[in-house]
N, C-alpha and C positions, 0 to 999 in steps of 0.2 A: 671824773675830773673834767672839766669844763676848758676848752679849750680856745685861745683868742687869737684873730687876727689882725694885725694893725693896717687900718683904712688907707695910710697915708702911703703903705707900700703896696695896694693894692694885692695881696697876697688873697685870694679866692682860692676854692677847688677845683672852679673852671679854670681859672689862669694855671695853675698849677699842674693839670692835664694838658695844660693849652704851651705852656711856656718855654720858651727858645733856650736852648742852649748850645753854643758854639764848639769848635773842633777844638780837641784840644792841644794846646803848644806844648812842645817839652820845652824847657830852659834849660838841661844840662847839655853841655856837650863838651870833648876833651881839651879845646883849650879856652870854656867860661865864657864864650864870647858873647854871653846875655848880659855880661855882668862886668861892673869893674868894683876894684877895694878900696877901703878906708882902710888904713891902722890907727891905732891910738898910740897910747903912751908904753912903750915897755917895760915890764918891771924891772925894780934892779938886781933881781938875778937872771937875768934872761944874757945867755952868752951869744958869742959869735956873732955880734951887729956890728957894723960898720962904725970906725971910730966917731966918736964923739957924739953916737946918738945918744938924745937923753934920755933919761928913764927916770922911774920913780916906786916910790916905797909900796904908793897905793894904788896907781894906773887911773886918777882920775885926776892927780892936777900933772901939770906941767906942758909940754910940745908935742903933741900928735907925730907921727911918720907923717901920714897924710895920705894923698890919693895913688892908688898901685905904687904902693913903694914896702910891697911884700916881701922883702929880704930872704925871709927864712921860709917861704909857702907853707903858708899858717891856712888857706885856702890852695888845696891841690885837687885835681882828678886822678884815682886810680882805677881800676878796673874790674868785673867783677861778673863772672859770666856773660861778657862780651856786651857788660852794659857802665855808662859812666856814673860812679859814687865819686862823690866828693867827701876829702878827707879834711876835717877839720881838726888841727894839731891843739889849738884854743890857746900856744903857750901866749901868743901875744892879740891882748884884746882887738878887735876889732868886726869889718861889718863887710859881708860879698853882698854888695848892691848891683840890684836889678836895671839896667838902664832902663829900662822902657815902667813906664806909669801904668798902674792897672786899675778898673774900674767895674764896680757890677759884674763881680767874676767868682767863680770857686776853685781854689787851690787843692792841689793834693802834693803834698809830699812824704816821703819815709823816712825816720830818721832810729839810729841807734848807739848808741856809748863806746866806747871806745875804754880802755885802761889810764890813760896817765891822765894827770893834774898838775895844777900848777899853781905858785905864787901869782895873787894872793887869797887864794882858795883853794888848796891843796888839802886841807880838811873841812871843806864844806862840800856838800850837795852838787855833783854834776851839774853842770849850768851851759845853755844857750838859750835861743829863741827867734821866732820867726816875726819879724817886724815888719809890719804892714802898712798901707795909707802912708808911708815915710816920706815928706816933704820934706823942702827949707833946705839951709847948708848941712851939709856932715859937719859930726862933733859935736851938737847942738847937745846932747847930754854923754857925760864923764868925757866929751873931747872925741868920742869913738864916734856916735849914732846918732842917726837922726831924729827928729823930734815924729813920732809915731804911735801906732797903737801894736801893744806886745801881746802876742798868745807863745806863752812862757814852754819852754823846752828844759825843763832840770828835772831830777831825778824823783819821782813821786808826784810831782806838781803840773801835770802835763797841761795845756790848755790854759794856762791862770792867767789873768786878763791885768798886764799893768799900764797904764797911759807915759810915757818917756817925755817928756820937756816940753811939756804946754797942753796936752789936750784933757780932754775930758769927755765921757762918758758915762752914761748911766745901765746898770746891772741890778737885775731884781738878786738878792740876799739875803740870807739869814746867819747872824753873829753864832758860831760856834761855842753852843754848850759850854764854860767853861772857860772861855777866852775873849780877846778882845777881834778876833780872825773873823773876817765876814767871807762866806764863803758861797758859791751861783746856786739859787735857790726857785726855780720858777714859780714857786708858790708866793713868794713874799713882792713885796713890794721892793721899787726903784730906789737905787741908790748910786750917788754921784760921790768916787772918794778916787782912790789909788790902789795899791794894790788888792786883786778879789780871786780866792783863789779856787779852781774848777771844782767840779763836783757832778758825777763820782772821778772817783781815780781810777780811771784804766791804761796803768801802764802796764806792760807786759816785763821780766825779770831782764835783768843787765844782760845786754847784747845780744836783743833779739831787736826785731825792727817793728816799729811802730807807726802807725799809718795818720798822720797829721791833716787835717784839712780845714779849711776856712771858707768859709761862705760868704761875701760881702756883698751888699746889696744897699743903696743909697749909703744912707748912717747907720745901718745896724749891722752888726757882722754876727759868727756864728764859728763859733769852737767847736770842732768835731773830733774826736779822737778814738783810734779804733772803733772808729763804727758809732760812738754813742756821741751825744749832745751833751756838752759837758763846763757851755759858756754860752751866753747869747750877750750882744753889748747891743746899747739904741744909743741914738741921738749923741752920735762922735759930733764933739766939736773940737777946730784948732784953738787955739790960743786968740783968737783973735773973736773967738765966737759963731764964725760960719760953719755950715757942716762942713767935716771931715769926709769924705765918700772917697775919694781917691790916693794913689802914690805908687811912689815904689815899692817894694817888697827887697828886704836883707836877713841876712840869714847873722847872727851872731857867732864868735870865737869870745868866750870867756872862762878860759882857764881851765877846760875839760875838753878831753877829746871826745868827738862824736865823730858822723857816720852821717852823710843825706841824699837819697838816690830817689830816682824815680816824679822830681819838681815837674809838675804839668800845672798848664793854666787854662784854662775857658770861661768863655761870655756868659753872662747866666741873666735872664731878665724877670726873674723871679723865685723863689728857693723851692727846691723841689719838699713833692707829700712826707717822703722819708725823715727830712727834718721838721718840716712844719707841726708835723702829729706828735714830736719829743717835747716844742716848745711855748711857750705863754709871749707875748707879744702886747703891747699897747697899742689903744684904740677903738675899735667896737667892744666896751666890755659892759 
C-alpha cells in the first residue's frame, strides 16, 4: 500500500524525526478551573430546578440556562486514586468549555460510560463528544454548543467525525455495503458531507476506559482511538470559508452518564511516524 503525504503540511520523514513537541498541560483539576459551562435547555422531566426554569419536550428549542449556571452539577470532579475524573451525570444537555484556544496540538484524553440515561434518550445509544476548533457564541447548535468540529463519544461509534453548525470538512469514505452510511476509508477518495462514521471500532466493553486522542495540525485533524487511526478530516472550514485550524475544546453531557480523566494538551508542529504510517493524506500523490 502506497502511502501519501500532503505538501501543504509539510509532513516528511525528516520533519517527523525532526519535529517539536511541547510539555504537556493537564486541564483537569478539582475545581475545572480550565473551564467554564454552558447548559442548554432542560428537559421536561428533569426535577429539582429552580422555579420557573423552562424546559422542553426535546431540549433543542426553547431558553438555554446559559453560562455556569449548573444547578444540579451535571459537570463535577470526583476522585479516583488520588487523581481528578470528572463525572458527567448527561441528565441536562450541555458543554464544559475550555477557556483558552488550542492550535497545532494533540490531545489525549480517557474516557468511560457510566449506568444512567436520560430523557430524551434514554433508549438510544450512550452519547457524548469531544468538540473541537469550537468558536463563535455558545448555543450556536440545539441552543447548547458551539459551532465546531465533533470526534463523536457514543457507545460503538467512537471517533465519528460530525461538523455542528457551519463547518465543513472533507474525509476520504467508502458508502457501507448495504446502506446509504459512509463510513472513514483511507483508500477511497474525498468526501465533503456530514455525518462519517469511524472505522474500525475499537471500543473496549461498558465501563472500561478508553484512551481518546486528536491530533490537529493546520486544517486537518486526526481520530485516534485506543491506539489505532480511525478518522483523518482535511481542509476544515468555518462557515464562512476560511480555514478552521483553531478553538476551544468542550466536552459534551447528553443524556448518558460518562466518566473523563486524565485531558492533557501539547504543541505539536507536525504529526508524529506512528500516525503518519496508519494514514493516506492529499498532495504529492
Amino acid at each position: 500500500m502506497k502511502r501519501y503525504f500532503t505538501a501543504t503540511l509539510v509532513i516528511g520523514l525528516s520533519l517527523v524525526c525532526t519535529g517539536f513537541a511541547g510539555n504537556w498541560k493537564t486541564l483537569f483539576d478539582q475545581e475545572l478551573s480550565n473551564f467554564e459551562v454552558w447548559m442548554g435547555i432542560p428537559h421536561d422531566s428533569v426535577e429539582g430546578l429552580p422555579p420557573g426554569t423552562p424546559t422542553s419536550p426535546d431540549c433543542h428549542n426553547g431558553i438555554p440556562m446559559g453560562l455556569n449556571n449548573d444547578v444540579k452539577n451535571v459537570f463535577s470532579i470526583i476522585e479516583e486514586n488520588g487523581e481528578p475524573v470528572l463525572h458527567v451525570s448527561g441528565e441536562i444537555y450541555g458543554g464544559l468549555t475550555t477557556l483558552e484556544s488550542f492550535e497545532n496540538y494533540h490531545l489525549q484524553i480517557m474516557v468511560k460510560w457510566g449506568d444512567k440515561q436520560w430523557a430524551p434518550r434514554e433508549n438510544t445509544l450512550r452519547d457524548s463528544g469531544i468538540l473541537y476548533h469550537c468558536h463563535g457564541e455558545h448555543g450556536a447548535f440545539w441552543k447548547v454548543w458551539k459551532s465546531c468540529l465533533e470526534c463523536q463519544v457514543q457507545e460503538s461509534d467512537l471517533g465519528d467525525f460530525i461538523p455542528l453548525a457551519g463547518p465543513r470538512a472533507e474525509v476520504r469514505t467508502a458508502v457501507v455495503e448495504g446502506t446509504k452510511r459512509r463510513r472513514y476509508d483511507a483508500e477511497s477518495e474525498e468526501y465533503t458531507g456530514g455525518y462519517i462514521s469511524a472505522w474500525p471500532e475499537m471500543d473496549k466493553p461498558h465501563g472500561e476506559w478508553n484512551l481518546m486522542e486528536i491530533y490537529a495540525l493546520g486544517d486537518t485533524s486526526v481520530h485516534v482511538v485506543n491506539g489505532k487511526v480511525v478518522m483523518v478530516v482535511e481542509n476544515a472550514r468555518r462557515a464562512d470559508g476560511k480555514p478552521l485550524t483553531k478553538g476551544q475544546i468542550q466536552l459534551q453531557s447528553e443524556a448518558a452518564e460518562c466518566f473523563y480523566k486524565g485531558m492533557r494538551i501539547r504543541s505539536i508542529d507536525v504529526l508524529p511516524m506512528e500516525i503518519t504510517k496508519q494514514i493516506r493524506l492529499k498532495g504529492t500523490e
